[in-house]
GUVEX-494261 format. One record per residue: residue number from 1; residue in one letter; chain; x, y, z of N, C-alpha, C, O in turn. Coordinates in pm, whole numbers, always signed. Layout:
<fivexs>
+-----+--------+--------+--------+--------+--------+--------+--------+--------+--------+--------+--------+--------+--------+--------+
| num | residu | chaine |    n.X |    n.Y |    n.Z |   ca.X |   ca.Y |   ca.Z |    c.X |    c.Y |    c.Z |    o.X |    o.Y |    o.Z |
+-----+--------+--------+--------+--------+--------+--------+--------+--------+--------+--------+--------+--------+--------+--------+
| NUM |      A |      A |      X |      Y |      Z |      X |      Y |      Z |      X |      Y |      Z |      X |      Y |      Z |
...
+-----+--------+--------+--------+--------+--------+--------+--------+--------+--------+--------+--------+--------+--------+--------+
</fivexs>
This chain:
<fivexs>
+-----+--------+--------+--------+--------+--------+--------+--------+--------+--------+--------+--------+--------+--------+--------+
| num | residu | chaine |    n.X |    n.Y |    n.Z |   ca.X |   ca.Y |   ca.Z |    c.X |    c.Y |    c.Z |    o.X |    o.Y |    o.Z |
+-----+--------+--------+--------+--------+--------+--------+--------+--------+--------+--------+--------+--------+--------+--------+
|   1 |      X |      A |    +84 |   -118 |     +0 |     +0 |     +0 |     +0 |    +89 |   +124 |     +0 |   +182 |   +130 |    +81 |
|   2 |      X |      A |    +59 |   +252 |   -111 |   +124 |   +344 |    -78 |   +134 |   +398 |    +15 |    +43 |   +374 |    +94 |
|   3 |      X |      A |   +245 |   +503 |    +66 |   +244 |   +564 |   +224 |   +161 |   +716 |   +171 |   +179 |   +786 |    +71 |
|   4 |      X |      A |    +65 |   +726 |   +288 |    -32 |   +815 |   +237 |    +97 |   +981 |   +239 |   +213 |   +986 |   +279 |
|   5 |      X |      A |    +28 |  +1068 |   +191 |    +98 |  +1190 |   +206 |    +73 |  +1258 |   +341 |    -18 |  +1237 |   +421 |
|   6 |      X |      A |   +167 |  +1338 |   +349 |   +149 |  +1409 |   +492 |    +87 |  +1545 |   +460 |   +129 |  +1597 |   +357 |
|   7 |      X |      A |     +9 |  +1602 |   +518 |    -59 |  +1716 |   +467 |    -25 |  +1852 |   +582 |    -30 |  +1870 |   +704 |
|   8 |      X |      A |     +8 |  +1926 |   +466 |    +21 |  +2063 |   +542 |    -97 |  +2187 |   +504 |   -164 |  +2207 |   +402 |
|   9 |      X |      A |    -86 |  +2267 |   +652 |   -213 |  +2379 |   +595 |    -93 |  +2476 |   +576 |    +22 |  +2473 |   +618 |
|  10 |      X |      A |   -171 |  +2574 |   +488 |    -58 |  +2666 |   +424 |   -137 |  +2776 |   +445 |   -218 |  +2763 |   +353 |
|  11 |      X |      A |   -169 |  +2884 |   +509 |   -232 |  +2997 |   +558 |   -155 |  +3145 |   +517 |   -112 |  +3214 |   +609 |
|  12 |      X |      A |   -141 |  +3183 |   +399 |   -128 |  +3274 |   +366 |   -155 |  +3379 |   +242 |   -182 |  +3364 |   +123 |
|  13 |      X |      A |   -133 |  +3496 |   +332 |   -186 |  +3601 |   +195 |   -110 |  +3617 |    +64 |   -176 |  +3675 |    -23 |
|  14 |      X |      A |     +8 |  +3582 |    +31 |    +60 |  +3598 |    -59 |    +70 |  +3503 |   -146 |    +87 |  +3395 |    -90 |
|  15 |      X |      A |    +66 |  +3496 |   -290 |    +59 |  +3377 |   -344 |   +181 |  +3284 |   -377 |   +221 |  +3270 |   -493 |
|  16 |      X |      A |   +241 |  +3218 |   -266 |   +318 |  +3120 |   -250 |   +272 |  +2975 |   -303 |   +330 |  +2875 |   -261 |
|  17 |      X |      A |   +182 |  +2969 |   -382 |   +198 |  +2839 |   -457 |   +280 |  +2755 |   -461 |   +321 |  +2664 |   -388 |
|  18 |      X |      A |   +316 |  +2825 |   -625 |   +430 |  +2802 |   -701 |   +582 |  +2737 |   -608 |   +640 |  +2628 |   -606 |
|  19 |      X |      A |   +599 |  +2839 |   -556 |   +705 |  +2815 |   -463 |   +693 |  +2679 |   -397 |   +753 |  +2574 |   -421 |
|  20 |      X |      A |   +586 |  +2711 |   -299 |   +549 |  +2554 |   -208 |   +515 |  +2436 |   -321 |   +541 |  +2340 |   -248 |
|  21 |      X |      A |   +493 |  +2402 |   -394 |   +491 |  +2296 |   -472 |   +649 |  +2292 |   -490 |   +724 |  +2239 |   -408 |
|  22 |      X |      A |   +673 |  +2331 |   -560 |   +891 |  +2314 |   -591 |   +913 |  +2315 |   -469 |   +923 |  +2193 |   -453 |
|  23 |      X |      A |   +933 |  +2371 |   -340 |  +1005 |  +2289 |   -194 |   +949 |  +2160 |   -150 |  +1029 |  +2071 |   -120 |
|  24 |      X |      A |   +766 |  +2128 |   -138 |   +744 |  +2013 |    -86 |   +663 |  +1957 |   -155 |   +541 |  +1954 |   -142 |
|  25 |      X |      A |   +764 |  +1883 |   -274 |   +646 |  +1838 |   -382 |   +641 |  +1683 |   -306 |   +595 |  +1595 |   -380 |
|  26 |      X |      A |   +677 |  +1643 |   -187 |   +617 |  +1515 |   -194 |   +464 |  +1546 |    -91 |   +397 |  +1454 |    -46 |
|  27 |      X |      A |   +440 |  +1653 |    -74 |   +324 |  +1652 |    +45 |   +186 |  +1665 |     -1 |   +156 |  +1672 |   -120 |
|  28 |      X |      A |   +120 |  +1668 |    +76 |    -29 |  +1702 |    +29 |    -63 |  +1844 |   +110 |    -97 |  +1852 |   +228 |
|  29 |      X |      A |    -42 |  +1976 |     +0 |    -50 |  +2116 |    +69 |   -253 |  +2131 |    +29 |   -323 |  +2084 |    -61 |
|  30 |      X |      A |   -272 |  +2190 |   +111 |   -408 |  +2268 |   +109 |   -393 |  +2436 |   +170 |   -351 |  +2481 |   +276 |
|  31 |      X |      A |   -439 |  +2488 |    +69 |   -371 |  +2671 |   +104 |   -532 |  +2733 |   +108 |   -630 |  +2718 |    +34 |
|  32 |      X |      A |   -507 |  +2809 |   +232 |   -595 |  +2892 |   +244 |   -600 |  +3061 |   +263 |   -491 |  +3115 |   +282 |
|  33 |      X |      A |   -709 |  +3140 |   +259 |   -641 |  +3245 |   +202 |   -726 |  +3360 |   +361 |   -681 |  +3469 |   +394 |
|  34 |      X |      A |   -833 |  +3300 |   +421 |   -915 |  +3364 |   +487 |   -904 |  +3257 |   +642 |   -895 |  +3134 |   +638 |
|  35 |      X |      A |   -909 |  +3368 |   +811 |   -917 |  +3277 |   +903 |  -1048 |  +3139 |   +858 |  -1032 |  +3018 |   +841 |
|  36 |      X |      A |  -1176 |  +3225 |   +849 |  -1287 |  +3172 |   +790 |  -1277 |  +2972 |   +717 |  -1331 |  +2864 |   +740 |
|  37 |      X |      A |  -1160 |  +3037 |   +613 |  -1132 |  +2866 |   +513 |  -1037 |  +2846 |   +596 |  -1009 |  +2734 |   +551 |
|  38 |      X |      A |   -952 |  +2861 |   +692 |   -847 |  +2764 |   +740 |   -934 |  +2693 |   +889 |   -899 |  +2583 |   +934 |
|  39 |      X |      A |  -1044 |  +2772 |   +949 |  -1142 |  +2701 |  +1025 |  -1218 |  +2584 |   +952 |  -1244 |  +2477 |  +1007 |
|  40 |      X |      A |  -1238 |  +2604 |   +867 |  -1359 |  +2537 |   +824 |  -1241 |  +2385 |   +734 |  -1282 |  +2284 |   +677 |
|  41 |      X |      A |  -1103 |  +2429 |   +756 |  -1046 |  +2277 |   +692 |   -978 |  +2243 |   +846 |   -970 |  +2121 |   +859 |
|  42 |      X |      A |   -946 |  +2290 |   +921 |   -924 |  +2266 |  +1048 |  -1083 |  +2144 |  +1090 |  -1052 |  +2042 |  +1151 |
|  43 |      X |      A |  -1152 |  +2152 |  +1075 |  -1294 |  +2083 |  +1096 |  -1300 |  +1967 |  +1031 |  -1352 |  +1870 |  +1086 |
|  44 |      X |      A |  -1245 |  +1957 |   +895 |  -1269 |  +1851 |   +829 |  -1158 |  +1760 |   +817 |  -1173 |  +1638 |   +819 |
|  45 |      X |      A |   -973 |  +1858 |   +796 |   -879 |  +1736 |   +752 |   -770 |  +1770 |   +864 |   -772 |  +1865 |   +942 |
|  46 |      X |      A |   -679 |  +1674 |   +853 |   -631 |  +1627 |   +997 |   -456 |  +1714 |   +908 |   -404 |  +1724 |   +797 |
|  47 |      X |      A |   -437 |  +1747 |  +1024 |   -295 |  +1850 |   +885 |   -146 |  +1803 |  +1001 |   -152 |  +1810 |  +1124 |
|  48 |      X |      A |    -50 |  +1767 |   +938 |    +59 |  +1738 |  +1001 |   +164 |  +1848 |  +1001 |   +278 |  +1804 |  +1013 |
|  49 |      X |      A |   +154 |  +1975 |   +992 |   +202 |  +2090 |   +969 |   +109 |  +2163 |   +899 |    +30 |  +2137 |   +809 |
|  50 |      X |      A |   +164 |  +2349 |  +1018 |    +79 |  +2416 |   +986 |   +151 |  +2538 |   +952 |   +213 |  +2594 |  +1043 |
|  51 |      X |      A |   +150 |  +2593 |   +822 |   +249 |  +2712 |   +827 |   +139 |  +2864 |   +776 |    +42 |  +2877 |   +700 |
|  52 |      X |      A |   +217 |  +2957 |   +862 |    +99 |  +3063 |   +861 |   +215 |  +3192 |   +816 |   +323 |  +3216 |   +870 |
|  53 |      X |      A |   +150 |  +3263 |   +695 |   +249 |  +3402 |   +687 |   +229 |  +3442 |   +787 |   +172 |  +3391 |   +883 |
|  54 |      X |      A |   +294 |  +3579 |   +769 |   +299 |  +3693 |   +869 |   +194 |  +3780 |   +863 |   +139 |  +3840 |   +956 |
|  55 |      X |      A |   +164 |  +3781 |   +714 |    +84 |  +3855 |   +690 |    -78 |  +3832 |   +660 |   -171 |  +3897 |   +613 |
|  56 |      X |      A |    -57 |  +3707 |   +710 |   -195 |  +3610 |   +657 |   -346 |  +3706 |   +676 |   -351 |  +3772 |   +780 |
|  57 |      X |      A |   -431 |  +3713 |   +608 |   -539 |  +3817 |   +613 |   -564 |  +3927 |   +715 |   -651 |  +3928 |   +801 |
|  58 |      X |      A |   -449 |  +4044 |   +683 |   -455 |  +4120 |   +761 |   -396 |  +4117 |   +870 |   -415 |  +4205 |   +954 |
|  59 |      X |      A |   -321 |  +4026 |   +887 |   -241 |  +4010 |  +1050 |   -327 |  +3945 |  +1139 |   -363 |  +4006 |  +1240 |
|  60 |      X |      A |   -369 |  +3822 |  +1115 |   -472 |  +3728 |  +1196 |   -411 |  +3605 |  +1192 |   -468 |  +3500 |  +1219 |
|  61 |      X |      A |   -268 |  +3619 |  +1152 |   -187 |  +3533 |  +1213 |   -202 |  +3476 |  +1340 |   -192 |  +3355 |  +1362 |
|  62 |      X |      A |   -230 |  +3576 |  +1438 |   -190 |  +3528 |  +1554 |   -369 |  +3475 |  +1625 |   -381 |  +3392 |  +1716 |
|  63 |      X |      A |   -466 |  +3532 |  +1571 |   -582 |  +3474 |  +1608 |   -579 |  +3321 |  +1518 |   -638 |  +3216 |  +1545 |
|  64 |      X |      A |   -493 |  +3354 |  +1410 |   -511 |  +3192 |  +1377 |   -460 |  +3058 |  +1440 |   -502 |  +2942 |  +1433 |
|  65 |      X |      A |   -325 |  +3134 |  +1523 |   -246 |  +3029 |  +1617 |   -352 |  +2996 |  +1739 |   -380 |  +2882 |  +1775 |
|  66 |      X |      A |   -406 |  +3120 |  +1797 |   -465 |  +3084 |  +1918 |   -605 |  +2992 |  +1865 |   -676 |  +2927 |  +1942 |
|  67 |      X |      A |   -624 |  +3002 |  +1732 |   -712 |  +2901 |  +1717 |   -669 |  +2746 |  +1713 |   -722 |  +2654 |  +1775 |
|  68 |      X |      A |   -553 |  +2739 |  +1618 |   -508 |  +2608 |  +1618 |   -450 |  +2542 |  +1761 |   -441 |  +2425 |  +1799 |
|  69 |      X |      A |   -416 |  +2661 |  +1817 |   -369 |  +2593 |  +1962 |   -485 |  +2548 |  +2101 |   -468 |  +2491 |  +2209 |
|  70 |      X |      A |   -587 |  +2599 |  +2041 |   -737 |  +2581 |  +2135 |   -772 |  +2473 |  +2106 |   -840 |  +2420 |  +2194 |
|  71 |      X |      A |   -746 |  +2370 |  +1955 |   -812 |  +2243 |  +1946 |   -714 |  +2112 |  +1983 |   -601 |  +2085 |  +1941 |
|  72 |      X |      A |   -791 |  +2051 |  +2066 |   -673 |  +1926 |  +2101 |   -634 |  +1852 |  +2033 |   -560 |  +1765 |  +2079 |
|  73 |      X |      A |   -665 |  +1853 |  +1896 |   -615 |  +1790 |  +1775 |   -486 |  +1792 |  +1730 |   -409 |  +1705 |  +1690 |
|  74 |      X |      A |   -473 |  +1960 |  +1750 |   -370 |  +1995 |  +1725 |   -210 |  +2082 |  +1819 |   -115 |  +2145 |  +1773 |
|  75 |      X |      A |   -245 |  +2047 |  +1953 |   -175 |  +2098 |  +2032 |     -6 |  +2082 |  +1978 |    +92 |  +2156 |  +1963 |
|  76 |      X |      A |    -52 |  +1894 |  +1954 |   +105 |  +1871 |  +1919 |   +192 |  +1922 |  +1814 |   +314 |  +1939 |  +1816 |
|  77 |      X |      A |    +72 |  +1953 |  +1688 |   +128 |  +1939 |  +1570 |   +200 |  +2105 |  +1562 |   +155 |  +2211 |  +1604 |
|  78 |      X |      A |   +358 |  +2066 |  +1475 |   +388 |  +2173 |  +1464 |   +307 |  +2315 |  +1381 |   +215 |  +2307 |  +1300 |
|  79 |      X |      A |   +383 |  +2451 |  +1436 |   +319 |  +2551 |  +1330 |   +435 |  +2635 |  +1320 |   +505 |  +2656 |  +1419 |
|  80 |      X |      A |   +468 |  +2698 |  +1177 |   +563 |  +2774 |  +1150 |   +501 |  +2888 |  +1096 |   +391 |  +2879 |  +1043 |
|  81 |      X |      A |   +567 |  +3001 |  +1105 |   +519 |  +3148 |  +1061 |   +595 |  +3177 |   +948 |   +709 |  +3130 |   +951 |
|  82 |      X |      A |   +570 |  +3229 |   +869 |   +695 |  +3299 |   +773 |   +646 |  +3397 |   +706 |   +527 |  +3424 |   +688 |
|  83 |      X |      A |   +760 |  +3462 |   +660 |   +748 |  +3594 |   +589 |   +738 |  +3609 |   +421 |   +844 |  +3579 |   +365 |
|  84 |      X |      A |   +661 |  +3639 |   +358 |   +706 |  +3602 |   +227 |   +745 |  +3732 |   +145 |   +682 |  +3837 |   +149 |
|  85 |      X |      A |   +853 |  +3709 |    +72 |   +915 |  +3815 |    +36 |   +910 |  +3816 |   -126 |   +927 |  +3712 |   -189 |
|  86 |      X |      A |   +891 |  +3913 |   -174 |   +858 |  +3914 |   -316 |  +1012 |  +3947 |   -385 |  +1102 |  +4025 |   -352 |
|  87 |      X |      A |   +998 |  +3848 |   -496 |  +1183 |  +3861 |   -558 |  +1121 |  +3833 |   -708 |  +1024 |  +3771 |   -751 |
|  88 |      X |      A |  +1234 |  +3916 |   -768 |  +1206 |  +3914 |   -946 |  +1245 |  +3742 |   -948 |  +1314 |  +3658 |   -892 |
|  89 |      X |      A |  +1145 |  +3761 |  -1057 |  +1182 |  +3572 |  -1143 |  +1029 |  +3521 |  -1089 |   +934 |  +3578 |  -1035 |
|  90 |      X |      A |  +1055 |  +3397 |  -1128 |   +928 |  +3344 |  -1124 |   +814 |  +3250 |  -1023 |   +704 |  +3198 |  -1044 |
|  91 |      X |      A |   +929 |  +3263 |   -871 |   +855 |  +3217 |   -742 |   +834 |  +3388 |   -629 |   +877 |  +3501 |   -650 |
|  92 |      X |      A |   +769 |  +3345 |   -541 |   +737 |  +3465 |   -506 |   +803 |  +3487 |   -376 |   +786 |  +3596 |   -322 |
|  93 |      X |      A |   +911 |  +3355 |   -293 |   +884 |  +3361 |   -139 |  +1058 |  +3296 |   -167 |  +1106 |  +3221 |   -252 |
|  94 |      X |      A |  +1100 |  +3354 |    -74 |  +1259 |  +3273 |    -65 |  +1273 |  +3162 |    -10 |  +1217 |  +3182 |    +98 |
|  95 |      X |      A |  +1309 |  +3057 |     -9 |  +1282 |  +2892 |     +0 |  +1314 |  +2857 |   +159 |  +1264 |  +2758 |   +213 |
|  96 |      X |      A |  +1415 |  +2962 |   +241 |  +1519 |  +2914 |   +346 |  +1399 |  +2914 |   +503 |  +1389 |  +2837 |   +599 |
|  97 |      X |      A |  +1334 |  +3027 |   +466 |  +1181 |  +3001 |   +588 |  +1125 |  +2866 |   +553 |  +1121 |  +2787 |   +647 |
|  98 |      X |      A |  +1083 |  +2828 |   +444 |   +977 |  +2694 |   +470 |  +1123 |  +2574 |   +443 |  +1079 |  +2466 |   +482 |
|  99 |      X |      A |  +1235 |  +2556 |   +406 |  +1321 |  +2443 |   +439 |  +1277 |  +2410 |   +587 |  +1219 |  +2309 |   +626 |
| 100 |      X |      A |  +1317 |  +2524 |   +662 |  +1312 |  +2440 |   +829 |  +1227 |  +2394 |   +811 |  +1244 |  +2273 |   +798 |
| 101 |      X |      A |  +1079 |  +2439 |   +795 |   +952 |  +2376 |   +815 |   +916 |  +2248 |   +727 |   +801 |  +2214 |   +756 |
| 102 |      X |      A |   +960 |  +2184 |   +652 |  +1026 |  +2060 |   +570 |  +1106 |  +2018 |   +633 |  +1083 |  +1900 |   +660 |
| 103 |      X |      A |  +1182 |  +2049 |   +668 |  +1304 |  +1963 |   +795 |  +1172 |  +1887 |   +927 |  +1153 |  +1768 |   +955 |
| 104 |      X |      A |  +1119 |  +1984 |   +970 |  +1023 |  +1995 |  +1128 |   +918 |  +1871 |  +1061 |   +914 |  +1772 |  +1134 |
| 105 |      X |      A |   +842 |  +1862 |   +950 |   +746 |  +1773 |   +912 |   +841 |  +1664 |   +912 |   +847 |  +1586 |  +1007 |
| 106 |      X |      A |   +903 |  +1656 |   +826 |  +1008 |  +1509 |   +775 |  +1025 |  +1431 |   +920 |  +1016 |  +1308 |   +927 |
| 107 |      X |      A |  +1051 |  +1517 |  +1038 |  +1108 |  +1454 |  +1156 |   +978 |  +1362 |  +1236 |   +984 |  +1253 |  +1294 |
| 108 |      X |      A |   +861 |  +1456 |  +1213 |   +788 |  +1372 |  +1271 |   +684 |  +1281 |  +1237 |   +632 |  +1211 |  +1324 |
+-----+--------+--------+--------+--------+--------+--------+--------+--------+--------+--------+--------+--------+--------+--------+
</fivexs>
């Protein structure tokens, strides 16, 4: 049987796609863009990493942590913040913030 994928929530305002597919093309990403859709997949799928911009809708970054950290689902699971920085060429976010957070999933 294949080994299922590990799924990460990806909570941010900037469009880091592109990027996150080329760093963790073996995962199963689901990106959300509003607190609203990262509640409402928090409800349904079980996420083994959780990475949140800085800037995620308006700076609700941090109501989004105190959300993920209120459900006992997810006390354990890691969450990383990052910054995404806009650079000429054709990804939008510099790779060296979400490596760790690819290192932090891989481990557990």
């Amino acid at each position: 049987m294949a080994e299922k994928k590990k799924r990460i929530l990806v909570a941010s305002a900037h469009n880091a796609y592109k990027r996150l597919f080329v760093i963790l093309p073996g995962y199963d990403l689901r990106f959300v863009g509003t607190l609203a859709e990262a509640q409402s997949a928090f409800k349904t799928d079980g996420f083994s990493l959780i990475l949140i911009g800085i800037y995620f809708e308006q700076s609700k970054m941090f109501e989004l942590l105190k959300y993920v950290r209120s459900d006992i689902r997810y006390t354990e699971v890691p969450v990383a913040c990052f910054r995404a920085i806009l650079l000429p060429g054709p990804f939008d976010l510099k790779p060296f913030e979400l490596r760790r957070s690819e290192r932090v999933l891989s481990s557990t």
